[in-house]
FIZA-533250 format. One line per 4 residues: number of its first residue (from 1); their letters; for each residue x, z, y of N, C-alpha, C. Coordinates in steps of 0.02 Angstrom, whole numbers. Example, Ala and Ser with C-alpha at 12.3 -4.5 7.8 and 13.67 -1.06 7.14 Angstrom:
REM residues 2
1 = as = 660,390,-284,615,390,-225,660,390,-165 | 642,354,-112,684,357,-53,645,394,2
This chain:
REM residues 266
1 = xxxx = 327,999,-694,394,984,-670,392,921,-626 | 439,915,-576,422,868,-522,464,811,-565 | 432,760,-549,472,671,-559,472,631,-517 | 519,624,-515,535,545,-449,569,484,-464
5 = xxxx = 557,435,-464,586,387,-490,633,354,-425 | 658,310,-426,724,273,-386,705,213,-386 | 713,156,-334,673,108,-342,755,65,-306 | 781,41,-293,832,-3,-232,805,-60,-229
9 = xxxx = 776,-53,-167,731,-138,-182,789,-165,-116 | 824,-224,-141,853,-249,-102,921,-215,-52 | 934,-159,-79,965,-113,8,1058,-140,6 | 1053,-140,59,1104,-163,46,1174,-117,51
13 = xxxx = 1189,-92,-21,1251,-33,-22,1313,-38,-27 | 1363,3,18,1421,-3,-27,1458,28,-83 | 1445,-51,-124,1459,-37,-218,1393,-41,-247 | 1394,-35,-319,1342,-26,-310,1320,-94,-356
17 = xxxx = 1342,-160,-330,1317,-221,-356,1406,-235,-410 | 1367,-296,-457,1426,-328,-497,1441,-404,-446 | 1412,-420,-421,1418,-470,-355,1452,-442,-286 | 1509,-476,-303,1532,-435,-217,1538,-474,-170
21 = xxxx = 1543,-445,-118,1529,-495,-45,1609,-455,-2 | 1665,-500,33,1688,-473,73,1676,-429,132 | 1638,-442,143,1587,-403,224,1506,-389,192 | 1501,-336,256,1435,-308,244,1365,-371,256
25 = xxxx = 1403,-394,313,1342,-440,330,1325,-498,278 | 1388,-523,229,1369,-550,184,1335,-533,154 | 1339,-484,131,1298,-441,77,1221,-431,107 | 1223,-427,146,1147,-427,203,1123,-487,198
29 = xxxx = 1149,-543,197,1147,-617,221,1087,-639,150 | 1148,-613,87,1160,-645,28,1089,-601,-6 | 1066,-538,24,1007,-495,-3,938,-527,29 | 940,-532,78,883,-574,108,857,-655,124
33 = xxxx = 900,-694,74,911,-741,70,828,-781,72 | 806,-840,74,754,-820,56,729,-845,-17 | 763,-890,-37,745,-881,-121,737,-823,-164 | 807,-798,-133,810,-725,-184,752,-684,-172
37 = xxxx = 754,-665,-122,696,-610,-90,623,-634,-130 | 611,-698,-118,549,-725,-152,554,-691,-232 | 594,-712,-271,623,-699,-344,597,-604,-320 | 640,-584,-296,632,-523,-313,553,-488,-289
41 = xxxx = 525,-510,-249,449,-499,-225,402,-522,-292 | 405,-578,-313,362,-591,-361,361,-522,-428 | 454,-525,-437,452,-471,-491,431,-414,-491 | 425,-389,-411,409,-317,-409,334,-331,-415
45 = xxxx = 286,-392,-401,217,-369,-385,187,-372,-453 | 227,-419,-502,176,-448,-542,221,-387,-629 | 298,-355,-631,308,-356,-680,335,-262,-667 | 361,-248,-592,375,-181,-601,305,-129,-568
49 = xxxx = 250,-149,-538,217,-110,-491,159,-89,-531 | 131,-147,-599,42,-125,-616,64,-54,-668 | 125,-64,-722,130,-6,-748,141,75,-730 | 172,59,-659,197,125,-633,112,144,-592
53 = xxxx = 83,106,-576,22,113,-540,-30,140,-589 | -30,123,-631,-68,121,-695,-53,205,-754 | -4,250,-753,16,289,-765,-32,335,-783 | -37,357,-841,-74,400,-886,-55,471,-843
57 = xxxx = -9,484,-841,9,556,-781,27,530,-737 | -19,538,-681,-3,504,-598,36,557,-569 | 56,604,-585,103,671,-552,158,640,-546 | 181,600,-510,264,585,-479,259,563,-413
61 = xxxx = 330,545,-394,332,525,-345,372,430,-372 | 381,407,-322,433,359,-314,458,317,-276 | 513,329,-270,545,322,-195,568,225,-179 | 546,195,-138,573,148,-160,648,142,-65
65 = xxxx = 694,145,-106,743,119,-57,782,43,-41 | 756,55,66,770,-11,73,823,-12,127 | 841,-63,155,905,-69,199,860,-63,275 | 883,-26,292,861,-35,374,855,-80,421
69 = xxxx = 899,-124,406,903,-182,445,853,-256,402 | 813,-233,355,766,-271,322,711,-288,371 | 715,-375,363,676,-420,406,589,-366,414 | 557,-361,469,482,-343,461,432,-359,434
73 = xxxx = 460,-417,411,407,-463,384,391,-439,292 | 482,-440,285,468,-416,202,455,-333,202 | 460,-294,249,439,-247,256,375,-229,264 | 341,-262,287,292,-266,283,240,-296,237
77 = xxxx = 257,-333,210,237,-345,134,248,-309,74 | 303,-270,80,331,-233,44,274,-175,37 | 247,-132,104,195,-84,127,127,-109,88 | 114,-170,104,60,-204,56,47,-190,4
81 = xxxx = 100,-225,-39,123,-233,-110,97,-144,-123 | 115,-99,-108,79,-4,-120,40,16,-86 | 5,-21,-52,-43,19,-13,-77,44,-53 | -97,11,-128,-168,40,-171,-114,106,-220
85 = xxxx = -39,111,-229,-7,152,-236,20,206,-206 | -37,273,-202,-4,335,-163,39,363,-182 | 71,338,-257,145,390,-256,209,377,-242 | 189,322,-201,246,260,-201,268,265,-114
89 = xxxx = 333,295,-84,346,296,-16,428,243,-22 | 407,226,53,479,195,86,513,231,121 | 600,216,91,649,256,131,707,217,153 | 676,189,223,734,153,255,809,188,264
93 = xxxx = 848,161,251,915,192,255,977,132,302 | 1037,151,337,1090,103,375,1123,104,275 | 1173,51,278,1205,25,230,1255,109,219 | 1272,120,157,1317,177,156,1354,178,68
97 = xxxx = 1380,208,43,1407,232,-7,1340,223,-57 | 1351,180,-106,1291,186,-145,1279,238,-210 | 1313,258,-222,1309,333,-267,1271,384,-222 | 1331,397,-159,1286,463,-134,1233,447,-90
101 = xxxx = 1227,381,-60,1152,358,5,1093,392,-81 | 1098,362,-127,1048,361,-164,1030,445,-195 | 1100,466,-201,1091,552,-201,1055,579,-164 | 1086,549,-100,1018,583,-59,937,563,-36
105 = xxxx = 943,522,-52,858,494,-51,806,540,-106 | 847,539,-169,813,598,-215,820,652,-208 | 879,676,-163,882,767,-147,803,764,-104 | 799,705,-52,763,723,1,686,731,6
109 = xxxx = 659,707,-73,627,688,-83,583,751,-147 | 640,783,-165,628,846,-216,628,922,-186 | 611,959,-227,620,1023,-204,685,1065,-242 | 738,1079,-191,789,1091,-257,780,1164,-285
113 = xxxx = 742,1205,-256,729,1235,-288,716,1245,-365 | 683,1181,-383,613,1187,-431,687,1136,-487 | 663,1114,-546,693,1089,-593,648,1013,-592 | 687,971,-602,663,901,-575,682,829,-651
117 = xxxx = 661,789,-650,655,747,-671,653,667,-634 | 723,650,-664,729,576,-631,731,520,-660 | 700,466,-644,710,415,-668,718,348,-616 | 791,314,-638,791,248,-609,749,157,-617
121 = xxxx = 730,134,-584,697,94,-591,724,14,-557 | 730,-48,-580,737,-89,-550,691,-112,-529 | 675,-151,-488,624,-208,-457,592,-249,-511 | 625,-276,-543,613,-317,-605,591,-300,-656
125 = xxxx = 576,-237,-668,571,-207,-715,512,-158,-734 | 490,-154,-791,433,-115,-827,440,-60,-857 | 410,-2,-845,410,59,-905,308,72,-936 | 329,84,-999,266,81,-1005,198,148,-975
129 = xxxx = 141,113,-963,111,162,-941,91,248,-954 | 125,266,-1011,139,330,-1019,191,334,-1021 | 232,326,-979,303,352,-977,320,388,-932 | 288,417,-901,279,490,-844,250,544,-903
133 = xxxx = 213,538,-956,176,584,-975,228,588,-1041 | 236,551,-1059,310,539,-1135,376,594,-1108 | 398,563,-1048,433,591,-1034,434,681,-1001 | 356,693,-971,354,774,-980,356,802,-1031
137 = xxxx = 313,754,-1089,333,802,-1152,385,797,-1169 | 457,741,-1186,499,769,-1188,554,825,-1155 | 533,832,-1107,570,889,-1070,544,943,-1097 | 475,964,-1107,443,1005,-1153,447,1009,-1230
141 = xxxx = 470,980,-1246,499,997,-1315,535,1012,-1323 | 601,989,-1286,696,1005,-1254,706,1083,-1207 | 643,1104,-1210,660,1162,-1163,723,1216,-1191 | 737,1221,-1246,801,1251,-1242,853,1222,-1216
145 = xxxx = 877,1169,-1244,927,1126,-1224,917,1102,-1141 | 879,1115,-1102,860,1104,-1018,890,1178,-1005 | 887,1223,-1025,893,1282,-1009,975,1291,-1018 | 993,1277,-1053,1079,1253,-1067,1107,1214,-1020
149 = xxxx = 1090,1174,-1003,1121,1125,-978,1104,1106,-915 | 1155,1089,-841,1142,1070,-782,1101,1026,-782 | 1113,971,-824,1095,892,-829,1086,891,-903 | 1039,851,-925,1004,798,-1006,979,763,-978
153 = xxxx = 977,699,-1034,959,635,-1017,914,619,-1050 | 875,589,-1060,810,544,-1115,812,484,-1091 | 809,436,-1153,832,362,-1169,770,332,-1200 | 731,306,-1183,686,253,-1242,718,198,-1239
157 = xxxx = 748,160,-1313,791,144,-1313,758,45,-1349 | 689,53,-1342,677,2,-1381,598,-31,-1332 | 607,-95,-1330,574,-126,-1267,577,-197,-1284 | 548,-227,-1231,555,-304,-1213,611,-328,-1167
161 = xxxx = 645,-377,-1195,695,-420,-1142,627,-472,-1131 | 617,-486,-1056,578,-533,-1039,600,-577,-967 | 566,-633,-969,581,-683,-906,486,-719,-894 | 475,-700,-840,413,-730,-809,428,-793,-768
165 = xxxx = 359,-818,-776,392,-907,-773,306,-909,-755 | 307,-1008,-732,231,-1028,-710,188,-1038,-762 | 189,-1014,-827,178,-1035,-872,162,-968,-927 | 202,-918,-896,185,-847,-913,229,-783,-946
169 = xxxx = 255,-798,-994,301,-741,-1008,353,-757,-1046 | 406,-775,-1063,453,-768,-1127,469,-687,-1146 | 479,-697,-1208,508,-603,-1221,522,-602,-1289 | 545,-541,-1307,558,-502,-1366,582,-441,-1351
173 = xxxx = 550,-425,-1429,568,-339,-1442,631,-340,-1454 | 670,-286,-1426,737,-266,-1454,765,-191,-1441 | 798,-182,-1465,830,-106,-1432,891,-96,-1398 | 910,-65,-1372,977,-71,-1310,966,-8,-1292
177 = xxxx = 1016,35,-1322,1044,107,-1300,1059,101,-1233 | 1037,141,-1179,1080,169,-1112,1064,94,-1078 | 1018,77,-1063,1024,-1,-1019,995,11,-956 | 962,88,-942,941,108,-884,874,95,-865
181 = xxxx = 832,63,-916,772,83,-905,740,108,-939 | 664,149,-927,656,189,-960,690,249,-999 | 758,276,-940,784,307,-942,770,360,-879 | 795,437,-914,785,488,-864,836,556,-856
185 = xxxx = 847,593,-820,892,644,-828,861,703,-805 | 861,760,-839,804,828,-807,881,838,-798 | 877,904,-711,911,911,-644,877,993,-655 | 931,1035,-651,927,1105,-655,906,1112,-588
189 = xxxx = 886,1185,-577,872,1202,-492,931,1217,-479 | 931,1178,-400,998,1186,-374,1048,1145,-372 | 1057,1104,-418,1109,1063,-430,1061,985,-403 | 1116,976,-355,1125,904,-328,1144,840,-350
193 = xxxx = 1186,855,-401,1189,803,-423,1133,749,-437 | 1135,685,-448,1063,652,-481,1064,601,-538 | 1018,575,-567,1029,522,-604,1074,460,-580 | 1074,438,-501,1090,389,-473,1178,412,-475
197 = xxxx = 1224,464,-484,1311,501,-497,1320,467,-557 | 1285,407,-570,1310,419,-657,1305,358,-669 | 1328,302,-708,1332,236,-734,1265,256,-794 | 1223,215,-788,1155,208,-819,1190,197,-906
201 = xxxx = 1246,201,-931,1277,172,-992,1318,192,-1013 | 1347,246,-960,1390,300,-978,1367,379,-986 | 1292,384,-986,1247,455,-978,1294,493,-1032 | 1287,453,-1088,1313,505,-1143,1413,553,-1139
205 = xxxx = 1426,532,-1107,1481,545,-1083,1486,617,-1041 | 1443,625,-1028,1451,684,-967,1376,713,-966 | 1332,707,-1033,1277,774,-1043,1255,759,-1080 | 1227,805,-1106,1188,787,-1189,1128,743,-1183
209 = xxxx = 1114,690,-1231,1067,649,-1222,1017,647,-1274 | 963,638,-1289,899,632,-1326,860,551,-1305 | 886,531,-1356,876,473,-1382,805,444,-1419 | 757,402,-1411,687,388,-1427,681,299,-1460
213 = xxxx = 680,315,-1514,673,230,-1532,607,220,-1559 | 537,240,-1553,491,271,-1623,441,221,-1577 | 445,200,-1502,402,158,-1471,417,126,-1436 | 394,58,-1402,420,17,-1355,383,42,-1288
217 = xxxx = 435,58,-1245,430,81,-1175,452,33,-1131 | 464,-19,-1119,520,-38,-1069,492,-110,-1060 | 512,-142,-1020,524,-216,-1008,584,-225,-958 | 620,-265,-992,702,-288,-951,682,-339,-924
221 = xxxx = 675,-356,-853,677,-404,-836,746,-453,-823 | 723,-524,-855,754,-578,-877,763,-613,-817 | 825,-641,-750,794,-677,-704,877,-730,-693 | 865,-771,-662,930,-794,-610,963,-760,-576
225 = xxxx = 915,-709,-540,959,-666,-471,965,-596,-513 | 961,-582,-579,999,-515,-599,1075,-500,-573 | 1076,-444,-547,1163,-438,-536,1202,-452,-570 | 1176,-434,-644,1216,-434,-702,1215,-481,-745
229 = xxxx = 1206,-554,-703,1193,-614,-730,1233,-665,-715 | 1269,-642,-627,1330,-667,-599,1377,-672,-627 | 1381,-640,-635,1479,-643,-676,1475,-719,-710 | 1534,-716,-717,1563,-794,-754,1565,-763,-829
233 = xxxx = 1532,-826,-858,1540,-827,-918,1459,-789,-950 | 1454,-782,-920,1369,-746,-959,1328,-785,-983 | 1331,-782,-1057,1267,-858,-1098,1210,-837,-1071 | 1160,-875,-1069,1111,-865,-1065,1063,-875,-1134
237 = xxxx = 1009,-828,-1109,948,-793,-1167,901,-825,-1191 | 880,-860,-1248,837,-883,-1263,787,-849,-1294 | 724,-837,-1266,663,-792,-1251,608,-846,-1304 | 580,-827,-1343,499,-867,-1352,460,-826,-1328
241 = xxxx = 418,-889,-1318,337,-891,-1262,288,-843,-1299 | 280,-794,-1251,236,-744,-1295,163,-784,-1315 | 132,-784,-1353,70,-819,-1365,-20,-752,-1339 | -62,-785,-1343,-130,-735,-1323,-133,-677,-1355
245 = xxxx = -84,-664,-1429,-104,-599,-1426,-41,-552,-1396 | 7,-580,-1386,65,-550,-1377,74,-534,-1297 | 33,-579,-1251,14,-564,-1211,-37,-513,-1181 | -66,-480,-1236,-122,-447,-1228,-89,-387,-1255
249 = xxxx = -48,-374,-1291,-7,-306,-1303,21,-301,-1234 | 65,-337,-1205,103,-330,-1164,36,-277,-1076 | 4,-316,-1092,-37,-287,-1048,-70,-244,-1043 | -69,-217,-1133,-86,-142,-1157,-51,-85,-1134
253 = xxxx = 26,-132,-1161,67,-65,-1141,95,-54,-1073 | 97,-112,-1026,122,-93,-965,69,-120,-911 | 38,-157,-920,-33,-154,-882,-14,-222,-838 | 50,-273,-860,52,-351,-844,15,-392,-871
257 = xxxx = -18,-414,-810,-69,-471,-827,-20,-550,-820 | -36,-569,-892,-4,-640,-866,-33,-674,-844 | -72,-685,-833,-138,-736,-785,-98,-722,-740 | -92,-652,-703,-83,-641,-637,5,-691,-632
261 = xxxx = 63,-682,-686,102,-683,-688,113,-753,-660 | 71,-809,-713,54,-864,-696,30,-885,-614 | 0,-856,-599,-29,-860,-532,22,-863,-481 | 56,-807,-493,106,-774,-437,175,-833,-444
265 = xx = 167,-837,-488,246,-890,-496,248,-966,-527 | 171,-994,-493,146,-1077,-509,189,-1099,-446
């Protein structure tokens, strides 16, 4: 069964963010800033790219979408950052509707023919290195209930909240139903719809969902420039410092090196 994951590295959509900007160009301005951009480059090289690279079933795709009008420079670093990743393509897009621009990057990218498997991904963020192969078998176990239904969802629901630093990792285990990572939706043939029509927290609302707490899949990345960190009033997280062995799981399961982590963000 085909899988494609969703990547929005930076694009700049309309909607879409919990940060709003009056004008587009703000929103352009405020995405390529260059602190932020830095923030978000480090996260993708060092905390979302070795696990997805690293993948026990290399059979996917994953799309990463960017704004068209993105400087060449981070575009071109961006190309870097996957060159040693062949399942990994860029899909420049003009600014548009961010539900359906992203609908269609995964129609364009699948065969609608065939019955598909999606999963969204942030920049910041980790799934563990069998989570292409976790997730075929759950579609393979669910095959009645796929056969029922336009749309199902699968949730691993238990992971790391983490924040990378010059120094190396803060984190903990926790669980968080529907938080959108390490989350996926199998896509009947034919139907257009995609994972990206749907609030990552509202899945259960509008298709049956299968729910996984039995392993840690995930890493949430912890940062300043989270969208969902803007808002007024949001406490902030107090993380302990993973120590050498806790660091060495972490790199079991998603294939982050904190050396490297350290390196990348001294």
């Amino acid at each position: 069964m085909q899988v494609i994951g969703l990547c929005r590295f930076s694009y700049p959509a309309e909607g879409g963010f919990q940060v709003e900007h009056q004008r587009l160009e703000d929103r352009i301005a405020y995405l390529y800033a260059p602190d932020r951009i830095e923030e978000r480059f480090r996260h993708f090289e060092t905390i979302c790219l070795p696990g997805l690279k690293s993948q026990t079933d290399p059979n996917f795709t994953f799309v990463i979408l960017v704004g068209d009008q993105m400087p060449e420079t981070y575009l071109q670093r961006l190309a870097d950052l996957i060159a040693d990743f062949p399942q990994a393509v860029i899909d420049a897009r003009p600014p548009g509707p961010h539900r359906k621009v992203c609908q269609d990057v995964i129609n364009a990218a699948r065969d609608l023919d065939q019955p598909c498997l999606q999963f969204r991904h942030d920049d910041d963020d980790a799934v563990a290195v069998n989570f292409v192969e976790r997730l075929k078998q759950a579609a393979q176990d669910c095959a009645p209930l796929l056969q029922k239904n336009r749309l199902v969802a699968f949730d691993w629901n238990r992971g790391y909240v983490a924040r990378p630093d010059h120094a190396g990792i803060c984190g903990e285990v926790q669980v968080t139903p529907y938080w959108g990572v390490a989350q996926a939706v199998a896509v009947k043939p034919g139907v257009r719809q995609s994972i990206m029509n749907f609030g990552h927290n509202k899945l259960n609302r509008f298709m049956p969902t299968v729910t996984f707490t039995d392993e840690i899949m995930y890493v949430r990345g912890h940062n300043d420039h989270n969208d969902s960190r803007q808002k007024a009033h949001v406490k902030p997280v107090d993380l302990p410092r993973l120590n050498a062995q806790e660091e060495a799981e972490i790199q079991r399961l998603f294939a982050i090196d904190a050396d490297q982590v350290r390196r990348v963000f001294a």
